[in-house]
N, C-alpha and C positions, 0 to 999 in steps of 0.2 A: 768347275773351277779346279777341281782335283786332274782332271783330264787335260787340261791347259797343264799345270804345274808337272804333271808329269810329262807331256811331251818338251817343256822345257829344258827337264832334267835330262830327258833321253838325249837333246842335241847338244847339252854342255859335255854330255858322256861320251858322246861319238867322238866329239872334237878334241875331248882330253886324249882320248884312243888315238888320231889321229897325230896329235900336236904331239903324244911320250913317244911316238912310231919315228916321228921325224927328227926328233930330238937324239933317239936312240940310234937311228942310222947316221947323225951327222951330216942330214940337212940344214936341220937349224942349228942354233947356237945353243949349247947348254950353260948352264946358271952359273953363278960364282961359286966356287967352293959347295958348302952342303946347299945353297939355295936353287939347286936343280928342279927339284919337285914343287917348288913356291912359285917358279918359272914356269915351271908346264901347266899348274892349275893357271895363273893370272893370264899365260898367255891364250888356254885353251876360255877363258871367260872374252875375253875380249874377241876372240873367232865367232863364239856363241852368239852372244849378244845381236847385234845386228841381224846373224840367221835369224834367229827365235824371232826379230822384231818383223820381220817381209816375210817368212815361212807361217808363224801364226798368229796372221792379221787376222782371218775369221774365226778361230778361238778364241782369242783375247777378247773381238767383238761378242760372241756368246758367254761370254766368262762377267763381259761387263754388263750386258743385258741382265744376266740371272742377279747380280750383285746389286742393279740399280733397281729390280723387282722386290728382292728380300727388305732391303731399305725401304721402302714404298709401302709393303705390310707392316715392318715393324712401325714406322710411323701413323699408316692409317690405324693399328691397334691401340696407340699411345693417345693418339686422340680418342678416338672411343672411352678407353678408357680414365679418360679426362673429362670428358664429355659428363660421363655417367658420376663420379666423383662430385662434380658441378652440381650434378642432380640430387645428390644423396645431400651435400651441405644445404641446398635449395629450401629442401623439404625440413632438415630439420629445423633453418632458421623460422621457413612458414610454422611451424608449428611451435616454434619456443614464444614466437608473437604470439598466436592466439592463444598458448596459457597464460602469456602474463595479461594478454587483456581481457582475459574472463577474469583474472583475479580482482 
C-alpha cells in the first residue's frame, strides 16, 4: 500500500514539475493574481489523476488484494473470538443450572 501511495505521489510530483515549467515559460496560462501556485497544484492534480489511474492499474490491483486479505484476518479473528466468548457464557450458564439444581 505504501508503495502504491508513493508512486502516486512520485507522478503528482513529476506533473507539478512539469505543469510550474510550463507555466514559468509561458505556455500555459498563469493564475489570477496571487492564485498562480493554486493553479499549478489543481492543474498539475487533474494531469496526475488519470496517469496514476492506466499507469498503476497492477498496483492498485496488489494494494487491493493485500487490503481485502487484512480484512479477511481481522474478520476471521473476530469470529473466533466470538466463537470462544459463546463458549465461555455456555459453560458458565451449564454450570450456574447445575448448582441451582443440586440446591
Amino acid at each position: 500500500m505504501l508503495r502504491y501511495t508513493l508512486m502516486r505521489l512520485g507522478i503528482f510530483v513529476g506533473c507539478l514539475v512539469v505543469v510550474w515549467g510550463l507555466v514559468y515559460s509561458g505556455l500555459a496560462p498563469r493564475g489570477l493574481g496571487d492564485s498562480n501556485g493554486m493553479w499549478i497544484i489543481l492543474l498539475a492534480l487533474l494531469i496526475s489523476a488519470p496517469i496514476s489511474f492506466v499507469v498503476l492499474r497492477k498496483e492498485r490491483d496488489r494494494a487491493s488484494v493485500q487490503i481485502v486479505q487484512k480484512v479477511d484476518r481481522v474478520k476471521a479473528n473476530l469470529e473466533s473470538n466470538r466463537s470462544q466468548e459463546d463458549d465461555v457464557v455456555d459453560e458458565a450458564a451449564r454450570a450456574q443450572g447445575q448448582a441451582s439444581s443440586q440446591a
